[in-house]
N, C-alpha and C positions, 0 to 999 in steps of 0.2 A: 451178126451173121454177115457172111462175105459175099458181096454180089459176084456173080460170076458172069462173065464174059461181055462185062462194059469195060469199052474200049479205052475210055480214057485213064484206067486204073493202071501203072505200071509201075507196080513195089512204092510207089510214095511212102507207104508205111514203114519202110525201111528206115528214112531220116526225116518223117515228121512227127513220127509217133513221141507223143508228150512235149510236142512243139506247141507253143502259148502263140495266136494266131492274132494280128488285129487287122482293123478295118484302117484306112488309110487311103492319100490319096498317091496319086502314083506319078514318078519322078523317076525320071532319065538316071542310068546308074553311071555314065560316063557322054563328055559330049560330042562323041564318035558313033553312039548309039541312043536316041530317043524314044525308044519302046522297047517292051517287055512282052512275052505271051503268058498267059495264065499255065500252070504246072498237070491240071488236069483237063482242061475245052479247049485250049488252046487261044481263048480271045485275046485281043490285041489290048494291048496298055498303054497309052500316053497320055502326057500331061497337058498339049495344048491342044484347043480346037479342032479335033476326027473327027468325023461322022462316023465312020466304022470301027472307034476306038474305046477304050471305058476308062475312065479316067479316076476311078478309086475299085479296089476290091481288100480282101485280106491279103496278109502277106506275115512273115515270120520276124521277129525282134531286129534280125540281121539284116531283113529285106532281100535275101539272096533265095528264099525258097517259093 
């Protein structure tokens, strides 16, 4: 069943559906950029020492999702 009108849902189903998801820690994709935000809450990602950062969640095989 489809929740309807949480905010954070925008078509993701579109290109994760049947995406194989892990847990992982999280790493800078370039080093022009050291953080990431989560796809659906928006929380912040880095790999060094934040306070207001999380430094593993899930992420897709490629790490791009």
């Amino acid at each position: 069943m489809k929740a309807t009108g949480d905010w954070r849902l925008t078509n993701q189903e579109r290109y994760l559906k049947s995406v194989a998801l892990h847990w992982c820690s999280s790493a800078p994709k370039s080093s022009e950029n050291d953080h990431d935000y989560c796809e659906f809450c928006f929380a912040k990602f880095m790999s060094n020492e934040s306070v207001d950062a999380l430094r593993e969640g899930f992420t897709a095989d490629d790490r791009d999702r």
